[in-house]
C-alpha positions as CSV (number, residue, x, y, z in Angstrom):
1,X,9.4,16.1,44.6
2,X,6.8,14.9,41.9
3,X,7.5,11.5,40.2
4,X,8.8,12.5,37.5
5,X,12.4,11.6,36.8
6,X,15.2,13.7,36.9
7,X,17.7,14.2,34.0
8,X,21.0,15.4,35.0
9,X,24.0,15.5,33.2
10,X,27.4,16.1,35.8
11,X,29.8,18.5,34.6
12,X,33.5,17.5,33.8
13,X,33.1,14.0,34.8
14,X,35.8,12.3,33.4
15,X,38.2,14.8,34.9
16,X,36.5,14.5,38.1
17,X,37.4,11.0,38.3
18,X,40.5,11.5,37.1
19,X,41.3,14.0,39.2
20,X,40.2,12.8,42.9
21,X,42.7,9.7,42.8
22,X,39.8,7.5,43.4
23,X,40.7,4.4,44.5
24,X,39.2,1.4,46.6
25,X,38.0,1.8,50.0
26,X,39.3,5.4,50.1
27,X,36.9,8.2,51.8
28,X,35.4,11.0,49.9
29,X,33.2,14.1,50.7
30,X,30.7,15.4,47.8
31,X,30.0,18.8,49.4
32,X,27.4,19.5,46.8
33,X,25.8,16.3,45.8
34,X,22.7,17.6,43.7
35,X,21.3,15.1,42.1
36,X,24.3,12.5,42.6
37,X,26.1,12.9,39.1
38,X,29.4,12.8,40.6
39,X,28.6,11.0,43.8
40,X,27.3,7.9,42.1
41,X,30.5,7.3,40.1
42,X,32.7,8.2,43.1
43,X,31.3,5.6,45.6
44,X,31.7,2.9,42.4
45,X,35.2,3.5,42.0
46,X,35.7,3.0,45.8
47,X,34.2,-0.1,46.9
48,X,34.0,-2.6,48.5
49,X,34.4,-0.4,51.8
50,X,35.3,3.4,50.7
51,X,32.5,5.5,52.4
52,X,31.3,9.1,51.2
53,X,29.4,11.8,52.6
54,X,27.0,13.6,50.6
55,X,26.4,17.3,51.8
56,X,23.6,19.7,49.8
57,X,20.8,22.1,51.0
58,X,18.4,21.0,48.7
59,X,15.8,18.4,50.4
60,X,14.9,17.4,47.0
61,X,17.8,16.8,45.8
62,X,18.8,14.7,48.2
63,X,15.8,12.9,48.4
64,X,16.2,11.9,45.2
65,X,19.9,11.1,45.5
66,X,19.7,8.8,48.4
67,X,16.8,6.8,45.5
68,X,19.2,6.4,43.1
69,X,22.0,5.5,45.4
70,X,20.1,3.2,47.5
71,X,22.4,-0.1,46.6
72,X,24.9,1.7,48.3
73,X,23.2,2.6,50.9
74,X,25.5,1.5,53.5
75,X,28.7,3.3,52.6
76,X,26.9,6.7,52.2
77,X,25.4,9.6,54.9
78,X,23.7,12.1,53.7
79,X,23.2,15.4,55.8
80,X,21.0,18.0,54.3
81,X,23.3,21.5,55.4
82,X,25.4,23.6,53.4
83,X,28.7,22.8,52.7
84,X,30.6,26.1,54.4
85,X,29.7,23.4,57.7
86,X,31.5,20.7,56.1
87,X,34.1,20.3,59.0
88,X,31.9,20.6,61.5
89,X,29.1,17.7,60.3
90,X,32.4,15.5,59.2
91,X,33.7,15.4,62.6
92,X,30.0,14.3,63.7
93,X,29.8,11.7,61.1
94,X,33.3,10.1,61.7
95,X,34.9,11.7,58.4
96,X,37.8,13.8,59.6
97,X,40.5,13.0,57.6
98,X,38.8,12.1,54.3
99,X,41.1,11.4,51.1
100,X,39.4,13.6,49.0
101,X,36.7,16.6,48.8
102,X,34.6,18.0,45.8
103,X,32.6,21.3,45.5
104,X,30.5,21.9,42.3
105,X,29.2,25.0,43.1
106,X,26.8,25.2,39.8
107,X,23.0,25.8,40.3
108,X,20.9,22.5,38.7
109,X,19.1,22.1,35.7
110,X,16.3,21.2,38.4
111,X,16.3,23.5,40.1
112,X,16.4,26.3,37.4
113,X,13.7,24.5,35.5
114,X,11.2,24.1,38.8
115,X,8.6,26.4,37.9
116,X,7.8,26.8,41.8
117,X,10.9,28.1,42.8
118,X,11.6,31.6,40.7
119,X,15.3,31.0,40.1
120,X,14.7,31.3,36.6
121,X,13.2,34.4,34.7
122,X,12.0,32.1,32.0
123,X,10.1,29.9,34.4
124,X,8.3,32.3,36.8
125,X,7.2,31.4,40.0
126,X,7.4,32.6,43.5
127,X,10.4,34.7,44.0
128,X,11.8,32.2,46.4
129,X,15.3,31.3,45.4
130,X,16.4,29.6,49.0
131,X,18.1,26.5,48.2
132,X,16.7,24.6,51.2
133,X,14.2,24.6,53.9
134,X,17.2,25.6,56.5
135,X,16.8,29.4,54.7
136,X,14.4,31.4,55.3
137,X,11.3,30.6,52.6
138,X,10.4,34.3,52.5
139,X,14.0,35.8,52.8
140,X,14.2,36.7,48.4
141,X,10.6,38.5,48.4
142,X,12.0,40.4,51.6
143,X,15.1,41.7,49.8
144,X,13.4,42.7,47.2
145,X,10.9,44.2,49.2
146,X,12.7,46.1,52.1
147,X,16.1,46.6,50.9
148,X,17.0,49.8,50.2
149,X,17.9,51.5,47.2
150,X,21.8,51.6,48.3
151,X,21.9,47.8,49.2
152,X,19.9,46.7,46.1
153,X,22.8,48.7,43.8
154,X,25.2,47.2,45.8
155,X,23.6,43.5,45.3
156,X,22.8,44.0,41.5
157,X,27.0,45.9,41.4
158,X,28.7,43.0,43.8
159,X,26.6,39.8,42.6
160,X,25.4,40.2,39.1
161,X,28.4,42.7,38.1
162,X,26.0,45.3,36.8
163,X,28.0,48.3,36.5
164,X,27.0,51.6,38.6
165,X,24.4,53.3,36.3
166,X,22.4,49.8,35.6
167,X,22.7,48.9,39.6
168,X,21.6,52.2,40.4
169,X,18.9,52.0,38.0
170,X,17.3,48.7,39.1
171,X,17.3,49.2,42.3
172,X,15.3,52.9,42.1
173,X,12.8,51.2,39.5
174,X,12.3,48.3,42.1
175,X,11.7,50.5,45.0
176,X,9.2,52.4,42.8
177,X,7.4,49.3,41.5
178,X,6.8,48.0,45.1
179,X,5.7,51.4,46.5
180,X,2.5,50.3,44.4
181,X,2.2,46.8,45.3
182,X,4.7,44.2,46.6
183,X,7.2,42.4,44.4
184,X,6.4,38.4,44.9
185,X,7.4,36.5,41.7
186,X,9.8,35.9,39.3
187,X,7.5,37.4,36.5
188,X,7.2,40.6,38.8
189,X,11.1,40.8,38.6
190,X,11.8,40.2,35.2
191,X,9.5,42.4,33.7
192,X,11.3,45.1,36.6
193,X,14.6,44.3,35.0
194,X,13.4,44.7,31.7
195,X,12.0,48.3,31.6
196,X,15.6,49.4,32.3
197,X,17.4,47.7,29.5
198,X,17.9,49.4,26.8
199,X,16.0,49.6,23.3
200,X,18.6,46.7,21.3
201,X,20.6,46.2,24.6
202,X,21.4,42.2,25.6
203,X,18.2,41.8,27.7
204,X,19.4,38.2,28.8
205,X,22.9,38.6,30.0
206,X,21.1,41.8,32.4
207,X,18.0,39.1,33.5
208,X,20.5,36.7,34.1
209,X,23.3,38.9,36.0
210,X,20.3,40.4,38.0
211,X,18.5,36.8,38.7
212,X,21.8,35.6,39.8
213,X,22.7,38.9,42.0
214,X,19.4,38.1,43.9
215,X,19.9,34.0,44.1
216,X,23.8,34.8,46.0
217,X,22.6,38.0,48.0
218,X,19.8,35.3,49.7
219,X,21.3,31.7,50.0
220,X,24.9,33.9,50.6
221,X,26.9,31.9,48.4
222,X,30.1,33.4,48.3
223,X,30.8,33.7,52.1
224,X,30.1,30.0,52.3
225,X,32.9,29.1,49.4
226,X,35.7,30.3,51.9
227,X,34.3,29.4,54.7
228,X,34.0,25.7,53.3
229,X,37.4,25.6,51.6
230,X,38.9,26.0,55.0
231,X,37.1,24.1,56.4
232,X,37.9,21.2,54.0
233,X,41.5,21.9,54.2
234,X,41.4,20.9,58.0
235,X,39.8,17.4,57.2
236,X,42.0,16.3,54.4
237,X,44.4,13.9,54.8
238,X,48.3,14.7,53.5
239,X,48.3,14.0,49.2
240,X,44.3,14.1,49.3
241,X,42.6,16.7,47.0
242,X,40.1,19.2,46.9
243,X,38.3,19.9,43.4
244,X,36.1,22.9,43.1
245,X,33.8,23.6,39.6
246,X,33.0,27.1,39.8
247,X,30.4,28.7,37.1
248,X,30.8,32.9,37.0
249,X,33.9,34.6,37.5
250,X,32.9,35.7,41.1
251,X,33.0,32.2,42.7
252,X,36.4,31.1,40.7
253,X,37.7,34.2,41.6
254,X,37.2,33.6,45.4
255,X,38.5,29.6,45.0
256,X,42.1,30.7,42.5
257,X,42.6,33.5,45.3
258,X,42.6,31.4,48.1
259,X,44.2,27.9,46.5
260,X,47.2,30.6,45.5
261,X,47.7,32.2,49.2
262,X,47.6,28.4,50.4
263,X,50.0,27.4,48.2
264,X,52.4,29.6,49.5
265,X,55.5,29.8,52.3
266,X,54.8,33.6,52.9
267,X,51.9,35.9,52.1
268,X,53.4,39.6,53.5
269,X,52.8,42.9,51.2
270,X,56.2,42.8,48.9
271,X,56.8,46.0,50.4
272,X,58.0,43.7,53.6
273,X,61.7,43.6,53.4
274,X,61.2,39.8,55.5
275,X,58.5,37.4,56.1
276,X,56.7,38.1,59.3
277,X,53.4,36.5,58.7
278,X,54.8,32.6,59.5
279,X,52.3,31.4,57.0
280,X,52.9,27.8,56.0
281,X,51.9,26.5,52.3
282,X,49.5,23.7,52.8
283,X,48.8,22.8,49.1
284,X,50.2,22.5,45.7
285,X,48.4,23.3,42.9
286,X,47.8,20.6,40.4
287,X,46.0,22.3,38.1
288,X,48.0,25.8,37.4
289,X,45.0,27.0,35.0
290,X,41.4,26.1,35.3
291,X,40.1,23.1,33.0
292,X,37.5,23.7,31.1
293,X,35.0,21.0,29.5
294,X,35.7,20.0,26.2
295,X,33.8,21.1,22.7
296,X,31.7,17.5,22.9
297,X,30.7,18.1,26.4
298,X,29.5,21.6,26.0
299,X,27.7,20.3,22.9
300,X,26.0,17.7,25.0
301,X,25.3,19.9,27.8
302,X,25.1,23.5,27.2
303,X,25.2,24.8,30.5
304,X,28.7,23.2,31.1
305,X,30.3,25.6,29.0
306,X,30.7,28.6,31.6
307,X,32.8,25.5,34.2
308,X,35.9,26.0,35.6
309,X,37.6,23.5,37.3
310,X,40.7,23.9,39.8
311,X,42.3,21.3,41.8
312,X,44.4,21.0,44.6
313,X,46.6,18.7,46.7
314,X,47.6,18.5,50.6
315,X,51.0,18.8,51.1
């Protein structure tokens, strides 16, 4: 990371800290510490002894975290991993039952304004969108490269929620773009994208939807929200909460679906005359609809205003 500072404003922070029952020398797990935002205000609101371990899969990020945290040095571990591991590298670090456990699944400021990373389709750069070193460095320029034409459509359909006709479209104007010459920056892409959008069409919503499709398909975001909510569930102590921030319908929709089926005694097909599934409701919900930030927050920080924040407790 260069030396220039980094400006970050975290998302719903007041009702973060409200929400996590804080309190002193209680435990907490930041599953997606970015650039400490939440984290910082967390480990002051649990001292002298509450500990907290930071989880993200951006180096930088965390480089820079464990800077600006360095007076609490000795209450925090940081592991650079991604957070679907989180039960596995809290058990290693002695934080198996925990007393609360946030996910902000939102992409940074950072990391969107890095011109070397491509995430962006106003910034350029090489089309690498890996969050960390632990993904492959190459792995965006090879699905855009060597996919084919029916697993682009279905990355642009699934991810960006292009419908069929613009899916369809991309992916055969990609396939003939790179039949020329290979597809290796964000520039490449964007100018891709934009010879199929129509004459007076939204051209940014489509740039974003597809610059997003390509960002889940390669760090595979979505598998790992599941796959870390469970895993969080099993490492929370009884009246300790999970928080999750979610930032496009598709991740929200994946954290509401399974806060609800956890919430309940049985989860049969109502077609089942009696339960036979035995499932067990773990949580309760405390939040019944998402939160959403506030008119002055969104004001202050634009990119706040698509956040969704849901909140559970263990029973």
């Amino acid at each position: 990371m260069n030396n220039k500072k980094v400006f970050h404003i975290p998302v719903l922070l007041k009702e973060v800290i409200e929400y996590l029952n804080l309190g002193e020398n209680k435990n907490f797990i930041d599953c997606t510490v970015g650039f400490s935002g939440h984290t910082k205000e967390i480990l002051k609101r649990t001292s002298p002894n509450g500990r907290l371990l930071g989880i993200d899969l951006d180096e930088k990020a965390l480089e820079q975290s464990k800077k600006d945290l360095a007076k609490y040095e000795a209450r925090c571990e940081f592991v650079e991993d991604n957070y679907s591991n989180v039960e596995k590298i809290a058990k290693e670090k002695n934080f198996d039952l925990v007393d609360g456990i946030l996910f902000d699944f939102g992409i940074s400021s950072y990391q969107l304004e890095d011109e070397g990373r491509g995430f962006s389709y106003r910034k350029g750069g090489k089309l690498n969108m890996a969050f960390g070193k632990k993904i492959s460095q190459n792995l965006t320029e090879n699905i855009i490269n060597y996919s084919n034409k029916n697993e682009l459509s279905d990355i642009f359909r699934k991810y960006g929620e292009l419908n069929n006709f613009q899916s369809k479209k991309l992916a055969d104007k990609i396939i003939e773009t790179r039949k020329i010459e290979k597809i290796r920056t964000a520039e490449d892409l964007k100018n891709i994208v934009l010879k199929i959008v129509p004459s007076g069409f939204r051209k940014e919503s489509i740039l974003s939807r597809a610059f997003q499709a390509i960002r889940i398909e390669t760090n595979q975001e979505l598998g790992s929200i599941e796959k870390g909510l469970r895993g969080a569930l099993n490492i929370l102590k009884p009246k300790g909460r999970i928080i999750c921030i979610s930032y496009h319908s598709l991740e929200d929709r994946i954290v509401k679906k399974y806060f609800k089926n956890e919430s309940k005694e049985c989860i049969c097909p109502n077609e089942l005359p009696e339960c036979r599934c035995r499932h067990k409701a773990q949580i309760k919900l405390i939040t019944k609809k998402p939160i959403i930030p506030q008119a002055e927050e969104i004001k202050n920080n634009i990119r706040s205003r698509s956040a969704k924040m849901r909140v559970v407790e263990k029973i």
